[in-house]
C-alpha positions as CSV (number, residue, x, y, z in Angstrom):
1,X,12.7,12.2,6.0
2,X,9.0,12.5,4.7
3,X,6.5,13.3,6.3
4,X,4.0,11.1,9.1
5,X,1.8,10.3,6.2
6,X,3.0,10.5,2.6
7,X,1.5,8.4,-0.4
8,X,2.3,7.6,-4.5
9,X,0.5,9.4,-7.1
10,X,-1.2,7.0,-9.5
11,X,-0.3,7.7,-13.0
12,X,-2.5,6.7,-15.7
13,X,-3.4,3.4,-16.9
14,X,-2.7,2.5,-20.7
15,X,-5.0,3.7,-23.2
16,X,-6.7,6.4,-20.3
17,X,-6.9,9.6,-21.7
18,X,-4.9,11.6,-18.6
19,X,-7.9,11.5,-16.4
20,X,-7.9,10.2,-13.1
21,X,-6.5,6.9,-13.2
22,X,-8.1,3.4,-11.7
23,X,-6.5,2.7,-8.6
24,X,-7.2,-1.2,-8.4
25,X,-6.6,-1.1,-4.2
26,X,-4.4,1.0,-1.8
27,X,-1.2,-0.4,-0.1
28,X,-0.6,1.6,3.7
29,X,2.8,1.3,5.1
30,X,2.6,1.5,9.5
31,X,6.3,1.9,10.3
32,X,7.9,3.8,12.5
33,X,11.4,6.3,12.2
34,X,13.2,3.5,15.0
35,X,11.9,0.3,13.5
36,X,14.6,-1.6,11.8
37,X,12.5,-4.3,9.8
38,X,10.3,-0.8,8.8
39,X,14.2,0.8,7.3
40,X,14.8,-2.3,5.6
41,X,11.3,-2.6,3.4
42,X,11.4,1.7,2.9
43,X,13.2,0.4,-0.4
44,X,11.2,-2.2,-1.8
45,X,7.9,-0.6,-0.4
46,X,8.9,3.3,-2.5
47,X,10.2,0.4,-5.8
48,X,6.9,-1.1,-5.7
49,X,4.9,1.6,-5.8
50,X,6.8,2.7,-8.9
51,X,5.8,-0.6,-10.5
52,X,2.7,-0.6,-9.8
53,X,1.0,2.2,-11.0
54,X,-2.2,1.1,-10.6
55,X,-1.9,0.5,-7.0
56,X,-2.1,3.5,-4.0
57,X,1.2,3.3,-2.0
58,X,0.6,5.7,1.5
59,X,2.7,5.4,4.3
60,X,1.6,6.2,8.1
61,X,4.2,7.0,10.8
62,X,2.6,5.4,13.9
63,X,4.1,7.6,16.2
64,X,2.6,10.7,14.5
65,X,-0.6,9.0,13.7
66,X,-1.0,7.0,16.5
67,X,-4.9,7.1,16.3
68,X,-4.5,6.4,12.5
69,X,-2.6,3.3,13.2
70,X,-5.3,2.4,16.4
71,X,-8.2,2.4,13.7
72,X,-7.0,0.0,11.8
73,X,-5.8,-2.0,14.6
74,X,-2.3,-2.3,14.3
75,X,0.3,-3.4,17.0
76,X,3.3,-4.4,15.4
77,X,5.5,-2.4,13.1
78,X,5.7,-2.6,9.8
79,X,2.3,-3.5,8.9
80,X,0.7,-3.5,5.6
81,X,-2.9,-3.1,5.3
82,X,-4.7,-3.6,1.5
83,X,-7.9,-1.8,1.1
84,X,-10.2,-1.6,-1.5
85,X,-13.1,0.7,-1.6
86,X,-11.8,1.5,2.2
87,X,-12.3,-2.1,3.3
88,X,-8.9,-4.2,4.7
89,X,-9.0,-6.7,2.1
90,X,-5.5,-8.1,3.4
91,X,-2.6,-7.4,6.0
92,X,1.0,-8.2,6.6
93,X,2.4,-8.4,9.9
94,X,6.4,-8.2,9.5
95,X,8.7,-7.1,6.7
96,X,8.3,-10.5,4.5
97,X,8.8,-8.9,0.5
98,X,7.7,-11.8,-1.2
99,X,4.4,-12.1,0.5
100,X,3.5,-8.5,0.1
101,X,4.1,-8.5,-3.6
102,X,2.2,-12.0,-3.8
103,X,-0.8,-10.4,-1.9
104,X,-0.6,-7.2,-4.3
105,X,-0.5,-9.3,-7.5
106,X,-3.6,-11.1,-6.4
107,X,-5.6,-7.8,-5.4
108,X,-4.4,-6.5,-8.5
109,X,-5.6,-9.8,-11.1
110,X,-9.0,-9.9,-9.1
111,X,-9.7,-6.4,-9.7
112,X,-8.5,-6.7,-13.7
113,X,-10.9,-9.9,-13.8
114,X,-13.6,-8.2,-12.3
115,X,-13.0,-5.3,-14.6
116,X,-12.8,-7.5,-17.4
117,X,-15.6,-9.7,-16.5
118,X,-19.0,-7.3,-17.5
């Protein structure tokens, strides 16, 4: 399919003018083409990132970026790291769903109440 590295365009928050949008934190998908667990989230990691907008989705193929995935220190497939302002603010080991939308929806009410908070 894709690509080893492929990512989500941000569209525009509400009331933005069509400039670049806020990204709130960046989601990165390690996985790899023989993974099963990594097959089984492809679906809920690509619906997610179509929900929320405000959130980078890019996915890494370890085998193709194999000193991508050594950086940020991963060793089991699929991992999800959470970055903001390039810093691992969070990581998933393992294709569990509900924890990875639980740890987006936090990143994502931090950053609105930090936002909001001036």
């Amino acid at each position: 399919m894709g690509g080893a590295f492929s990512t989500s365009k941000p569209k525009p928050a509400a009331g933005e003018e069509g400039g670049e949008s806020a990204v709130v934190a960046v989601v990165i998908d390690f996985s790899a083409s023989w993974c099963g667990p990594c097959k089984m989230m492809e679906p809920v990691f690509k619906e997610m990132a179509g929900r929320f907008t405000d959130v980078a989705f890019l996915k890494v193929d370890v085998d193709e970026l194999a000193e991508v995935a050594r950086t940020w220190r991963v060793e089991a497939m699929p991992t999800f790291v959470l970055a903001r302002g390039g810093e691992e603010v969070g990581r998933i080991v393992g294709a569990d769903k509900d924890e990875l939308e639980k740890t987006i929806n936090t990143l994502r009410s931090s950053s609105s109440s930090t936002a909001t908070t001036t």
